[in-house]
N, C-alpha and C positions, 0 to 999 in steps of 0.2 A: 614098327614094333614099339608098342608103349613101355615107358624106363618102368622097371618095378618098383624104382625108389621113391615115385611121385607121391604118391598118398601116403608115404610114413613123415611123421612130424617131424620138425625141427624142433630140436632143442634149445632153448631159450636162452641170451647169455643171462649169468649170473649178474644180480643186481649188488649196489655197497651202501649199507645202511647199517648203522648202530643195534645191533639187538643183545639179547639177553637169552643163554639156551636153557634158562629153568621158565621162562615166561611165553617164549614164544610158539605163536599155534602153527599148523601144519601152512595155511597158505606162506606166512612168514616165511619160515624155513625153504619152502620150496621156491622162495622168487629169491634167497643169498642163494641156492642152486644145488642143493641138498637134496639127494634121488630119496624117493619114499622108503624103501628099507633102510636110509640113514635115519629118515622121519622114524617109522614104528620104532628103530632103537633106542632114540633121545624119548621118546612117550612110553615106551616100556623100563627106561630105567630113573625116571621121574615117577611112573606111576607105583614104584618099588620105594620110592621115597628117596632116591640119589638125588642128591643137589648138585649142583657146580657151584662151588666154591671161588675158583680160580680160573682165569681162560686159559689155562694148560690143564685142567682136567679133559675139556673138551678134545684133545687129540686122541684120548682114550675109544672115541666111537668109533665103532668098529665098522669101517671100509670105510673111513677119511682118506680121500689121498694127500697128497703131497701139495698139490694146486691147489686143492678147498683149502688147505690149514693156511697157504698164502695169503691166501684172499680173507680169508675169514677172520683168522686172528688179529688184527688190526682195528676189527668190526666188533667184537666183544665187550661188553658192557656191564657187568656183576651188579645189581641190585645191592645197597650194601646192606641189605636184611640178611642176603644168603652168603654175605664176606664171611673168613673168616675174624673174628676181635684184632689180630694180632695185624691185619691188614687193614683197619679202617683209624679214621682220627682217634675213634676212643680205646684206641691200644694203651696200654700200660705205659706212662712214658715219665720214668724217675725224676728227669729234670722239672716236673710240675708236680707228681704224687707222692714224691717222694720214696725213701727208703721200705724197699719190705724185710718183714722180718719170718721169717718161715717158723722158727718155733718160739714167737710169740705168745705168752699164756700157758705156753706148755710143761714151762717148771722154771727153777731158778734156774738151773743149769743151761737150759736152750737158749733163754733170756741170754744171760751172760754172756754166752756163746756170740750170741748176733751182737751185743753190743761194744766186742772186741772185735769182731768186724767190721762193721760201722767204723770206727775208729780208724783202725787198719784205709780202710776204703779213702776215708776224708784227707788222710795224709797223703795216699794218693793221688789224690783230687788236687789239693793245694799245691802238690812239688809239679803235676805235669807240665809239660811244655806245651806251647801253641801249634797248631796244625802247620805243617808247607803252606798249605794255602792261602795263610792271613801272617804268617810272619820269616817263613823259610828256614823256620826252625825243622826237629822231626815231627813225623806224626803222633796225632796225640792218640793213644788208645785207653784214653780214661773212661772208662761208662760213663760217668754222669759230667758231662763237658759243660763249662759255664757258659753262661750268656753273654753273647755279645753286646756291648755297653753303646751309647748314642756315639756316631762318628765313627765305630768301628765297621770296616768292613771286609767280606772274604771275594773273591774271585768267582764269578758261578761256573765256569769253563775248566777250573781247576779244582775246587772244593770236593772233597770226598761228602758220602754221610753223614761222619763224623763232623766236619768242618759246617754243614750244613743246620746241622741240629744243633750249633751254638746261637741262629739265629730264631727271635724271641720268635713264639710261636707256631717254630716249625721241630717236629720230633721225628721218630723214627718211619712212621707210614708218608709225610709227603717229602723227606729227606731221599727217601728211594723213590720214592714216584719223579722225585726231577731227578735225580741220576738216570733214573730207568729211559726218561723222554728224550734227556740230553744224551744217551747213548744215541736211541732212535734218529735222533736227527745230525748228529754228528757235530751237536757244541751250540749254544745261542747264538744268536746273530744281534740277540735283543731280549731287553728285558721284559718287556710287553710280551714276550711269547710265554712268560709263566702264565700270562692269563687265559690261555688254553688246556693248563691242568683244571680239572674239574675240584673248585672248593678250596682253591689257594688260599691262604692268608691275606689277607690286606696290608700292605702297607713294607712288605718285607724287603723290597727291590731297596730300602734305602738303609740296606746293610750289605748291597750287592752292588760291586762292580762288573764291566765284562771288557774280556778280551775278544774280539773276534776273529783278530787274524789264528786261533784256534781250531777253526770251524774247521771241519773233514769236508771236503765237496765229493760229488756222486762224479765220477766221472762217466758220464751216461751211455758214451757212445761203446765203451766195456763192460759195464756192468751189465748182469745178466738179470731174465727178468723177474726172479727171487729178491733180488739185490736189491732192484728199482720198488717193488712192492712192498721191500719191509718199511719204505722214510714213511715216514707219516703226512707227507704234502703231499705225496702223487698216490693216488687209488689205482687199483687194478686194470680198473682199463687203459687207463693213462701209462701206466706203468707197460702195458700190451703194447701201444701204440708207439710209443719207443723203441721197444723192442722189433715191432715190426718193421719200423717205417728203416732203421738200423740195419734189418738185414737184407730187407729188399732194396734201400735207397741210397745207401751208404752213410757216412759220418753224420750225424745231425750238425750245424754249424750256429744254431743262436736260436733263439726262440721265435722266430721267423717262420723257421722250418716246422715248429711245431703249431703254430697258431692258424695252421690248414687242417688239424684234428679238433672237431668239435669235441673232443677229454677235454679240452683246456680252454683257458678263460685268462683275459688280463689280471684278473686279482690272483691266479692259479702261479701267473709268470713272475709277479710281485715276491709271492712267497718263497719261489724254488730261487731266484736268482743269487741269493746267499748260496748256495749249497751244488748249483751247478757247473760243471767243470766238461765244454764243448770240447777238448783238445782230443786227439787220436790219439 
């Protein structure tokens, strides 16, 4: 008796590549692994004029499950035509544009207003104190935090935002973009790994020291395969392959074990070995 299941297609794994879902066309979409009525929704609500702004707008499509946004968001990439300002370098950032004045021109009164503020603010500014991070003092919560001077340096493993944005060049948009990474990866191992934020400054690492023994490692052989797929070193399949190799095989015990999965590659094992933790 012939299987009735023969002639229905397999479905394809999902592939991991960089896209953009205000840019990309239907075969794109369909090879990150995107079923056609996700397709018509992202092309129905582009062609209504919706942007994605953000890649958490993207969970909004409707019958995302839980596994695509794993796999997916990581893979997200915003054009910074369709950022919003408040997200890209040319955000508003006091420490270089200085003071705004809201009712500027709008009479003596407004004037005067703003510039007993002003005032108010600058005294502020002068009495705060230095961040934990660079003196073990409190935190500073001045808005306009000074610049750090030549020789001075902060921690990048400890440095809040705040602490971050005192270094020349860097403000409010890539101050959260390396807090946001260093969540992601669970702490630097190295300073060279800013140079995998897209559009760093030059030259900033020599306001930066690092601690490493900070580092969070994966403990792989527990972690589940949510867990494995949000680092940013291991991709989805790799992340699967772990997980598999884990429940069917037991403990993984060093990267021996894993270098019988074509996911991985000697430079793959270079990167994770900061961050991996074999133990049961």
């Amino acid at each position: 008796m012939a299987d009735k299941n023969a002639d229905m297609p397999t479905m394809a794994e999902p592939e991991s590549f960089p896209f953009d879902p205000n840019t990309a066309d239907s075969v794109t979409l369909r090879r990150l692994g995107l079923t056609g009525f996700q397709i018509q929704n992202i092309y129905r609500y582009r062609a209504k004029g919706g942007v994605y702004h953000r890649p958490e707008q993207f969970k909004k499509l409707y019958g995302l499950t839980v596994e695509q946004w794993h796999h997916l968001s990581p893979l997200i990439r915003i054009a910074e035509r369709f950022q919003y300002l408040a997200d890209t370098p040319e955000a508003y950032d006091p420490a270089f544009d200085g003071y705004q004045r809201k009712g500027h021109g709008a009479g003596s009164g407004d004037y005067h207003r703003d510039e007993v503020q002003l005032k108010a603010d600058s005294v502020r500014y002068s009495q705060a104190r230095e961040t934990s991070a660079y003196s073990g003092g409190h935190r500073d919560t001045v808005l306009y935090p000074n610049k750090l001077r030549a020789g001075q340096t902060i921690d990048l493993n400890r440095a809040d935002t705040t602490a971050l944005k005192r270094i020349p060049g860097i403000g409010s948009y890539f101050a959260r973009k390396i807090v946001q990474y260093r969540d992601k990866l669970g702490g630097f191992s190295s300073l060279s790994q800013l140079d995998e934020l897209e559009n760093i400054p030059v030259g900033i690492e020599s306001y930066l020291t690092l601690n490493p023994s900070l580092v969070k490692k994966l403990r792989i052989n527990r972690c589940t395969l949510r867990e494995l797929n949000a680092h940013p070193y291991l991709s989805y399949y790799q992340a699967r392959a772990i997980s598999n190799h884990v429940r069917q095989f037991g403990p993984i015990h060093g990267f021996q074990d894993l270098s019988l999965y074509e996911e991985f590659t000697q430079q793959d094992f270079q990167r994770l070995a900061p961050y991996v933790d074999f133990s049961e």
